[in-house]
C-alpha positions in Angstrom: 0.0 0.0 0.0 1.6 3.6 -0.5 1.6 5.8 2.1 -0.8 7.9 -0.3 -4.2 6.1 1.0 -6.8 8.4 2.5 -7.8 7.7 6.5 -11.2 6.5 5.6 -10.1 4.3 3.2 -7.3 2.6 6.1 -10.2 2.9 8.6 -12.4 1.4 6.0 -10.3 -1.7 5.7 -9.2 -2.3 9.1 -12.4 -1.9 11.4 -13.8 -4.6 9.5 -10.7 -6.3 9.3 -9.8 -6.3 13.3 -13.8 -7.5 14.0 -13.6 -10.4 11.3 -10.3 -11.8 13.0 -11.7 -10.9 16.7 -15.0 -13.0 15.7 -12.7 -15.9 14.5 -10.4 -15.8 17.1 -14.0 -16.4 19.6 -15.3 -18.8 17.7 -15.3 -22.3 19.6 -12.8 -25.2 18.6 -13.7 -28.7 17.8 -10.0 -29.9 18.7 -7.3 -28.3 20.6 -4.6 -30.6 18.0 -5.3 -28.1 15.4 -3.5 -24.9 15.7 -5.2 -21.9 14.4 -3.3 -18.7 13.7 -4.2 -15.4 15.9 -5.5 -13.2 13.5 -5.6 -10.8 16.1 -1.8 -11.1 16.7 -0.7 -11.0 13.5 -3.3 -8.1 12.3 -1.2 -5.5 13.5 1.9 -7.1 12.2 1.1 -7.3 8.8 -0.4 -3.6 8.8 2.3 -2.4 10.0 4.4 -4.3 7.5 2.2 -3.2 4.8 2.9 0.2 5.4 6.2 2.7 6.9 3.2 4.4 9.1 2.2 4.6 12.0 -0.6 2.6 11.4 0.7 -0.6 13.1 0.7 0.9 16.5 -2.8 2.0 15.6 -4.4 -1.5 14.7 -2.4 -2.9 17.1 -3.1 -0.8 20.4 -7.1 -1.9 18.4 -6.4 -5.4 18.2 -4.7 -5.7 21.9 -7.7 -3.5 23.1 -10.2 -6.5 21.5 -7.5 -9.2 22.7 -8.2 -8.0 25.9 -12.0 -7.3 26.3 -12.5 -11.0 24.6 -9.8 -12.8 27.4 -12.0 -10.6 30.3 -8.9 -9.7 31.7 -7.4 -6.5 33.6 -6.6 -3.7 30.4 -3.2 -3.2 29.1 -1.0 -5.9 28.5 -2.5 -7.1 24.9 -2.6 -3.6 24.0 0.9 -3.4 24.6 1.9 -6.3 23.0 0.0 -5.6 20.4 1.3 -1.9 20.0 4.7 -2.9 20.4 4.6 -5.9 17.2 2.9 -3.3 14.9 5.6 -0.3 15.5 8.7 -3.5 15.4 6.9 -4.7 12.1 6.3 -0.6 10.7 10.4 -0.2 11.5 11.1 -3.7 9.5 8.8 -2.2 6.5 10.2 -1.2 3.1 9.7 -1.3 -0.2 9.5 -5.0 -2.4 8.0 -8.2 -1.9 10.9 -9.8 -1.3 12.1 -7.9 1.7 8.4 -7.7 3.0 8.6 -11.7 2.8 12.5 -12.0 4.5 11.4 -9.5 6.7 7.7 -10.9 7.9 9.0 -14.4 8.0 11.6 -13.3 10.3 9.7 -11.1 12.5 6.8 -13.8 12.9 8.8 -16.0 14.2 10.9 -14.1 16.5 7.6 -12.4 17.9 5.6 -16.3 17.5 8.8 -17.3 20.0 8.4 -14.5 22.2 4.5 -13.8 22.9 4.0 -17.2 23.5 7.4 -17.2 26.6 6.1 -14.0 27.6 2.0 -16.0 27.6 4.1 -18.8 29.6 5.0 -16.5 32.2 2.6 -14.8 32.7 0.5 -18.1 33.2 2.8 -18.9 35.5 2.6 -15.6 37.4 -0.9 -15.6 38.0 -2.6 -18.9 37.4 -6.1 -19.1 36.8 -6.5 -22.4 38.4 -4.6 -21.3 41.6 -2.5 -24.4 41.0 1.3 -23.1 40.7 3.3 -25.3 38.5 7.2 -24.7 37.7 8.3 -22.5 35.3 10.2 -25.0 33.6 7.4 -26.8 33.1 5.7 -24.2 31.5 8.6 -23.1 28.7 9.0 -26.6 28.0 5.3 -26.9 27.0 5.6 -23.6 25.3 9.0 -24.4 23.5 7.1 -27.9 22.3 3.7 -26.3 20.8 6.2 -23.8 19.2 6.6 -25.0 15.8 2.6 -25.5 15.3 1.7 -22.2 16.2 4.7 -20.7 13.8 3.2 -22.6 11.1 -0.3 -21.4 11.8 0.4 -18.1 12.5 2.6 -17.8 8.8 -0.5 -19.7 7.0 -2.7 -16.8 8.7 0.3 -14.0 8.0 -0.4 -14.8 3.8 -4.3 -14.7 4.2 -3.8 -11.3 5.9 -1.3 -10.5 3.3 -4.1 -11.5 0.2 -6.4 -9.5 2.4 -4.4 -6.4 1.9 -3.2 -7.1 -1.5 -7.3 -7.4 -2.5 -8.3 -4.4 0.3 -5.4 -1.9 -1.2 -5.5 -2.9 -5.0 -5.3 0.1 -7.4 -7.4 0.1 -10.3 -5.7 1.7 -13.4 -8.2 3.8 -15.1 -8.3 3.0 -18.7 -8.7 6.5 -21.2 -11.1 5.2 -23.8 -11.9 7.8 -26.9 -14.5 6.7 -29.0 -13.5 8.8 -31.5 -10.0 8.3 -31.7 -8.7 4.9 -30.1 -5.3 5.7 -29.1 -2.7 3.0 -28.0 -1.6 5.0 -24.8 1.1 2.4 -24.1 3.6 4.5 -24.9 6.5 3.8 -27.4 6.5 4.1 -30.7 3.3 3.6 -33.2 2.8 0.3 -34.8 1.2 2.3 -38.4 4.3 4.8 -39.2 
C-alpha cells in the first residue's frame, strides 16, 4: 500500500478487518490438535508491514484492546503487546515483496517465539486455576507447541497479506476515446 491512501479508506479496511479476525479468534474449537493462527496477533503485524506508518501501532493498540476485552482480563498488556509488534513490524517495513517476505517471516517468528514465553510466564505468574506449577514446566510446553503455532500463525500471516493485497488494490483507469482509439502504451506507433 503507499503511504498515499486516505484515512477513511485505512479505517475502511481495518475496522472490518480487526472485527472479522476478533470474531474468528472467539469462535469455539472442535479440537485443541489443530493450531489456528491469531489473527488478532498477526493483524497489526502485517499492517504495520504493509505500510512505513504509523498505522501498526494504531491497529495494534485496536487489536490488543479486542484481545483483551474477549480474554475478560485486567486492560493493558495485549494492548501493549500488540502496540509494540505493529511499530517493530512498521520499523522492519520497506519497499518490495521480497524484503516484506524475508522480513515478515523473520519477524513472525521471533515475535511467535516470544509472545508465546512471555503467555508462559505470565501463566505462571498468576494462574487461573490457583494451581502453581514450575516454570520449567511451562517453557518446556511452550517451547514444544512452538513450531505448530509458527506454522499457523505464517498460513494466517499470507491470508492477511491477500487481504491487503485485495483491500489496497489500485485500479488503473483506462482512457477510452470513441472517436479516436489511441494505444496510450507508450512507445512508438505500430502504423508509421
Amino acid at each position: 500500500m503507499r503511504r498515499e491512501e486516505t484515512v477513511w479508506r485505512r479505517l475502511a479496511v481495518y475496522l472490518p478487518g480487526l472485527i472479522a479476525a476478533a470474531l474468528l479468534q472467539a469462535v469455539p474449537r472442535s479440537s485443541a490438535l489443530i493450531p489456528v493462527p491469531d489473527l488478532l496477533f498477526l493483524f497489526p503485524m502485517m499492517a504495520g508491514l504493509w505500510t512505513t506508518g504509523y498505522d501498526g501501532f494504531a491497529v495494534g493498540l485496536a487489536a490488543g484492546f479486542l484481545r483483551d476485552y474477549m480474554a475478560g482480563r485486567g486492560y493493558g498488556v495485549g494492548m501493549l503487546i500488540g502496540m509494540f509488534t505493529g511499530l517493530l513490524a512498521g520499523l522492519a517495513a520497506r519497499e518490495g515483496w521480497r524484503q516484506y517476505a524475508i522480513r515478515g517471516g523473520m519477524l513472525i517468528a521471533a515475535v511467535t517465539l516470544f509472545y508465546e514465553i512471555l503467555m508462559s510466564l505470565f501463566a505462571w505468574l498468576w494462574p487461573l486455576n490457583g494451581v502453581r506449577s514450575s516454570l520449567g514446566l511451562y517453557i518446556r510446553l511452550t517451547l514444544s507447541r512452538y513450531p505448530s503455532r509458527l506454522l499457523s500463525n505464517l498460513f494466517g500471516a499470507l491470508l492477511l497479506t491477500g487481504f491487503f493485497v485485495l483491500a489496497f488494490k489500485h485500479r488503473k483507469k483506462r482512457r477510452w476515446n470513441r472517436e479516436n482509439s489511441v494505444d496510450v502504451r507508450g512507445g512508438e506507433s505500430l502504423a508509421e
